[in-house]
C-alpha positions as CSV (number, residue, x, y, z in Angstrom):
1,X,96.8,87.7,92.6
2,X,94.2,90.3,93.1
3,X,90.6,89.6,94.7
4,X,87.4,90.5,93.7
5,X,83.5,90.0,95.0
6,X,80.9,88.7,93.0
7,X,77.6,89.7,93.9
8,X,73.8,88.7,91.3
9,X,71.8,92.0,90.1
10,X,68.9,89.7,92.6
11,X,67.2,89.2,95.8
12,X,68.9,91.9,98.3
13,X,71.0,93.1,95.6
14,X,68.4,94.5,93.5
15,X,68.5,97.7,95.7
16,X,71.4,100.0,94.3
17,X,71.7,101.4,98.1
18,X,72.7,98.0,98.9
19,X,75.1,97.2,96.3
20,X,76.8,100.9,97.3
21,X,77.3,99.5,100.5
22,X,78.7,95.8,100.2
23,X,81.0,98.3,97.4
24,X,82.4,100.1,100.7
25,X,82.5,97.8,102.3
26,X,84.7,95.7,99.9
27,X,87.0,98.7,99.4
28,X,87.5,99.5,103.0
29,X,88.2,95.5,103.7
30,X,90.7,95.7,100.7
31,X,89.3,94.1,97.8
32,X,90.2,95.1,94.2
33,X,86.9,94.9,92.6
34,X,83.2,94.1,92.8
35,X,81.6,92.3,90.0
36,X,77.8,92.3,89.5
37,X,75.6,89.9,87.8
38,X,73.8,90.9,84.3
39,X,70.6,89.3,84.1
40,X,67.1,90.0,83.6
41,X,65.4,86.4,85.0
42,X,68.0,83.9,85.4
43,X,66.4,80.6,86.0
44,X,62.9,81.7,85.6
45,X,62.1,78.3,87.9
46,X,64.8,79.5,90.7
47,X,64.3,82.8,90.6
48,X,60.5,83.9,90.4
49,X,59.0,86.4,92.4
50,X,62.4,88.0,93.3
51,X,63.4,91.9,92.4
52,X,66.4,92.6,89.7
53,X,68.3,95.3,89.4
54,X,69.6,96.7,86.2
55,X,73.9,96.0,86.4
56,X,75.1,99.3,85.2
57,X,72.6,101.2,88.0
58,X,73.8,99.4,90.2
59,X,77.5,100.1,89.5
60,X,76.9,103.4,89.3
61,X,75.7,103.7,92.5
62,X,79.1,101.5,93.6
63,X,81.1,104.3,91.9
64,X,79.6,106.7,93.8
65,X,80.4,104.9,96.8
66,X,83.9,104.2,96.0
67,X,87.1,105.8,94.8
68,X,89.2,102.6,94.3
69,X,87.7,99.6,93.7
70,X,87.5,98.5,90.0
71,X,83.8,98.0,88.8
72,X,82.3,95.8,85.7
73,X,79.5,93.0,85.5
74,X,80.7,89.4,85.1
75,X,79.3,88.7,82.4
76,X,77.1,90.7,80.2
77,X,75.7,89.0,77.0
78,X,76.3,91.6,74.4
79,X,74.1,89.5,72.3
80,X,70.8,91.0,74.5
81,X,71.8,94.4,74.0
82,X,71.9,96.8,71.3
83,X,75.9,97.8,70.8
84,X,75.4,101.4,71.0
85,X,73.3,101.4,73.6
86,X,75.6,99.2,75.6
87,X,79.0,101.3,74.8
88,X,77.2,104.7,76.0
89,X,76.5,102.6,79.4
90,X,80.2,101.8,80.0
91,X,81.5,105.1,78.9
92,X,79.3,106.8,81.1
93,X,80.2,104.6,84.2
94,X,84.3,104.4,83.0
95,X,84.2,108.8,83.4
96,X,81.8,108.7,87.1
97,X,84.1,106.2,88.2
98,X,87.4,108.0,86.6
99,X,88.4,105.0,84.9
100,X,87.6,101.5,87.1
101,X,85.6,99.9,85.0
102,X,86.3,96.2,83.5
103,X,84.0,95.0,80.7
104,X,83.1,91.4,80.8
105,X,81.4,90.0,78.1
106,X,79.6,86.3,77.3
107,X,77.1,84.4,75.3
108,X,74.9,84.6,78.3
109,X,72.5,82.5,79.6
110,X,69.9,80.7,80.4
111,X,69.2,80.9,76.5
112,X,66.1,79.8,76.9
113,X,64.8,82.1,79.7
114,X,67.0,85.4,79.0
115,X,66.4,85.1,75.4
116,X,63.4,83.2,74.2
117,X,61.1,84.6,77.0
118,X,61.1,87.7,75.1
119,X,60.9,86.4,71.4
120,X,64.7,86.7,70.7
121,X,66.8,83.7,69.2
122,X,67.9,81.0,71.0
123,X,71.0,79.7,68.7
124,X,73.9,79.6,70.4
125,X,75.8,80.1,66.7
126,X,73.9,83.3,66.2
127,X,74.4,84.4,69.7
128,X,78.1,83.9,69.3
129,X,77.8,86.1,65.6
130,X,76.2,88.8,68.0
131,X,78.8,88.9,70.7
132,X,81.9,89.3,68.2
133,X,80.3,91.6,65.6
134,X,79.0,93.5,69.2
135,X,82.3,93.8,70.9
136,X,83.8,95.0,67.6
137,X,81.8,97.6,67.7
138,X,82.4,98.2,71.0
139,X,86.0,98.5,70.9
140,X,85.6,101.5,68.1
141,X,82.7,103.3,69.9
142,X,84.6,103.5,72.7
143,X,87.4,104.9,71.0
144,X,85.6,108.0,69.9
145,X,86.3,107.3,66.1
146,X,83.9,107.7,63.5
147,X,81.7,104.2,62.8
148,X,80.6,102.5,59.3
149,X,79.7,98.8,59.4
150,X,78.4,96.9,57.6
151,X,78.1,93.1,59.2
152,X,75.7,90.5,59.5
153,X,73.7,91.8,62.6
154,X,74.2,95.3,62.9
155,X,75.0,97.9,60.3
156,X,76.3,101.2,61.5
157,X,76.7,104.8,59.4
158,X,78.2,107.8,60.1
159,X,78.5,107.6,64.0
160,X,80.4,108.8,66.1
161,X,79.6,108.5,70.1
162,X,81.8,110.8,72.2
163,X,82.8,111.0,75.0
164,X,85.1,108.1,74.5
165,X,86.0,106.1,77.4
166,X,88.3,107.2,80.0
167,X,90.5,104.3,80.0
168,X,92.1,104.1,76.1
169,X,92.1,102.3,74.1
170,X,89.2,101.1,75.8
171,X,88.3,99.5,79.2
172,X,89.7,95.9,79.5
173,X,88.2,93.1,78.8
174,X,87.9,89.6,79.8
175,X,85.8,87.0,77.9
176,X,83.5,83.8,79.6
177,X,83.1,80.6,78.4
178,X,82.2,77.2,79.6
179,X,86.0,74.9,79.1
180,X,86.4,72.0,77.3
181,X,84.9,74.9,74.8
182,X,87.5,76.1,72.3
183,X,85.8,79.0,70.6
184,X,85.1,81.1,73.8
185,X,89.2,80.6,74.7
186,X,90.1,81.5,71.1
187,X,87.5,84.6,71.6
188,X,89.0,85.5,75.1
189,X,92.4,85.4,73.8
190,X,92.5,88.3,71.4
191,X,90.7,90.2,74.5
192,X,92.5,91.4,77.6
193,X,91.3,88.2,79.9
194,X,89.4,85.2,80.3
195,X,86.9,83.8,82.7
196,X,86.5,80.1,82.0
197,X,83.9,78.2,83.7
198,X,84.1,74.2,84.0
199,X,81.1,71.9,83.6
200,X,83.3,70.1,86.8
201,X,82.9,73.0,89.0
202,X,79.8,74.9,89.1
203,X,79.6,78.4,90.6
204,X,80.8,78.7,93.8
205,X,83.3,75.8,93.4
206,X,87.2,76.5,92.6
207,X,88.0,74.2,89.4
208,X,91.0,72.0,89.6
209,X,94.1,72.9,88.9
210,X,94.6,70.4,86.4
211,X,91.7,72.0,83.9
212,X,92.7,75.4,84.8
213,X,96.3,74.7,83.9
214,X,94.9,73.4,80.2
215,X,93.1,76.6,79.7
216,X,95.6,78.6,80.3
217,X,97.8,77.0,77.7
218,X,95.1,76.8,75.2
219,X,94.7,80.6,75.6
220,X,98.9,81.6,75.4
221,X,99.1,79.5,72.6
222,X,96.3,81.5,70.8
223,X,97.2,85.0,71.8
224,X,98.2,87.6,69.0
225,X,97.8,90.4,71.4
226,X,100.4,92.1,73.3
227,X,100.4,93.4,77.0
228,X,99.1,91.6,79.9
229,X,96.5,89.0,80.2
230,X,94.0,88.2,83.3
231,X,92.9,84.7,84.6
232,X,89.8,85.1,86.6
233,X,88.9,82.3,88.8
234,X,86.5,82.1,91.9
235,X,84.8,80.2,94.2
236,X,83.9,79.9,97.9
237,X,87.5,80.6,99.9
238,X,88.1,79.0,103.7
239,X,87.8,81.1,106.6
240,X,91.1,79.8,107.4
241,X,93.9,81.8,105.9
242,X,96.6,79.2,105.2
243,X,93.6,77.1,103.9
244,X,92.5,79.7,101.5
245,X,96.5,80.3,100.4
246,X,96.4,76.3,99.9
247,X,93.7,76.5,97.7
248,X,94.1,79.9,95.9
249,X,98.0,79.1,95.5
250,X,98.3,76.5,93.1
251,X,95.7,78.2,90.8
252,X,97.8,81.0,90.8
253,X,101.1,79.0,90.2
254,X,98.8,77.7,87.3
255,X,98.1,81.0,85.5
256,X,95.1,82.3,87.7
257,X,95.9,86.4,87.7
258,X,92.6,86.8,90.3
259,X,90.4,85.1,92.4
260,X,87.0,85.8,92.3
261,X,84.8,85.0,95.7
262,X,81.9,83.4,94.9
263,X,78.7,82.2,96.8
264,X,77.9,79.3,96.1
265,X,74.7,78.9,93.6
266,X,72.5,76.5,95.0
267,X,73.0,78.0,98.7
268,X,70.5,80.7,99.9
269,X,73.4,83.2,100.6
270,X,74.2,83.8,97.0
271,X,71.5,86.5,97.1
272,X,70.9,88.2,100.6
273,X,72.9,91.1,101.8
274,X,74.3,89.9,105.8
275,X,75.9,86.7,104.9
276,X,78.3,88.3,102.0
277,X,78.9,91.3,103.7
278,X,80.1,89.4,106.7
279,X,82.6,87.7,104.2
280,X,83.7,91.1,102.2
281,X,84.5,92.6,106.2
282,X,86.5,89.6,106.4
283,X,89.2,91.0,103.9
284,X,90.0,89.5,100.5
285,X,91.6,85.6,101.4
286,X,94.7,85.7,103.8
287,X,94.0,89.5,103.7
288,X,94.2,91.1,107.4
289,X,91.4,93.8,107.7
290,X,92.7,97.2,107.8
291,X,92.5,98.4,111.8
């Protein structure tokens, strides 16, 4: 099992300065990676009047801060950015960071603030057309080959973007989607991992082992890829050590390859700076902090 923070591109965490910090701060404590929101309102209701970052600032200034810790968002909807635009992003960040990036991607959401408050489409179907056509694309950008394509949202000719990506074939990476959903899964599983959320557990809440043990099935049974496969799965850990290994251990018997620590999203804390970098000094769960 390996342990990751999750921190929103919001509130405190707009400032890149900040983010560079709590990134530290996790590596000194012994986490494996940070993960950082990618949105550009949220819940326009929840989330008015508070500062955003842009995700892939921000993790550049966490590279910069770091020489360890793997760095990605969790997720990005490739569906609200342009493919080409997106893959030059990553690349970029993969050679600062010399390789620590992992690439999350999603449908996104809320589809009606991220997307229709700036004209786009708001069909899930056509979202979903975006995301696979986009992360075809950006499996070959990053490879450094020579593009053509022709598809039903983008169309591509004669490009090549270089440099390619530092990890190769390309970065990992993991798919979201909301389980009892089979699509997502089935997308996730020709990928390198999944992150499946549970309309039973909202963010911030571990799912049961029960649902997580289902996905996890669903997903071997509809892999065609070889090489290994990640699990993400997060929530708000105990304080208590042997609590936190009595939660986090049946998951892992389960299938879970990483937990992912989580505020949880109806609690002020989610977004301000002291409370979750009082937990990342804390050390990853049943982790002793370095002396």
């Amino acid at each position: 099992m390996r342990y990751s923070i999750n921190i929103p591109n919001f509130g405190d965490f707009a400032d890149a300065r900040t983010v560079a910090r709590a990134a530290k701060a996790a590596e000194d404590a012994g986490w494996d990676a940070l993960f950082v929101w990618d949105h550009v309102v949220h819940d326009k209701t929840e989330r008015r009047g508070q500062p955003f970052g842009d995700p892939w600032m921000l993790l550049t200034a966490a590279a910069l801060a770091t020489s360890r810790l793997r760095l990605g968002t969790l997720v990005t909807p490739v569906a609200r950015r342009r493919p080409e635009q997106l893959a030059r992003q990553v690349a970029t960040l993969d050679g600062l960071s010399g390789g620590r990036v992992i690439f999350s991607a999603g449908v996104g959401g809320p589809i009606g603030d991220e997307f229709g408050s700036f004209g786009d489409v708001v069909d899930p179907k056509v979202l979903a057309g975006r995301l696979d056509e986009g992360l075809g694309l950006l499996g070959r950008y990053w490879s450094g080959e020579r593009v053509d394509h022709d598809g039903a949202h983008y169309r591509v000719r004669d490009v090549e973007l270089l440099p390619a990506t530092v990890q190769q074939p390309r970065p990992p990476v993991w798919i979201a989607g909301v389980w009892p959903n089979r699509r997502p899964m089935r997308r996730a599983a020709a990928w390198d991992g999944v992150v499946p959320l549970f309309k039973t557990a909202s963010h911030g809440h571990p799912p049961a082992v029960d649902e997580l043990r289902d996905v996890v099935t669903y997903v071997r049974e509809h892999r065609t890829q070889p090489g290994p496969f990640e699990v993400v799965v997060g929530g708000v850990s105990p304080g208590d050590p042997a609590e936190s290994r009595d939660l986090i251990a049946p998951l892992a018997e389960a299938g879970a390859t990483w937990w992912d620590e989580r505020q949880l999203q109806e609690s002020d804390d989610l977004h301000r700076l002291d409370p979750i970098l009082r937990r990342i000094e804390a050390g990853p769960p049943g982790y002793r902090a370095r002396s």
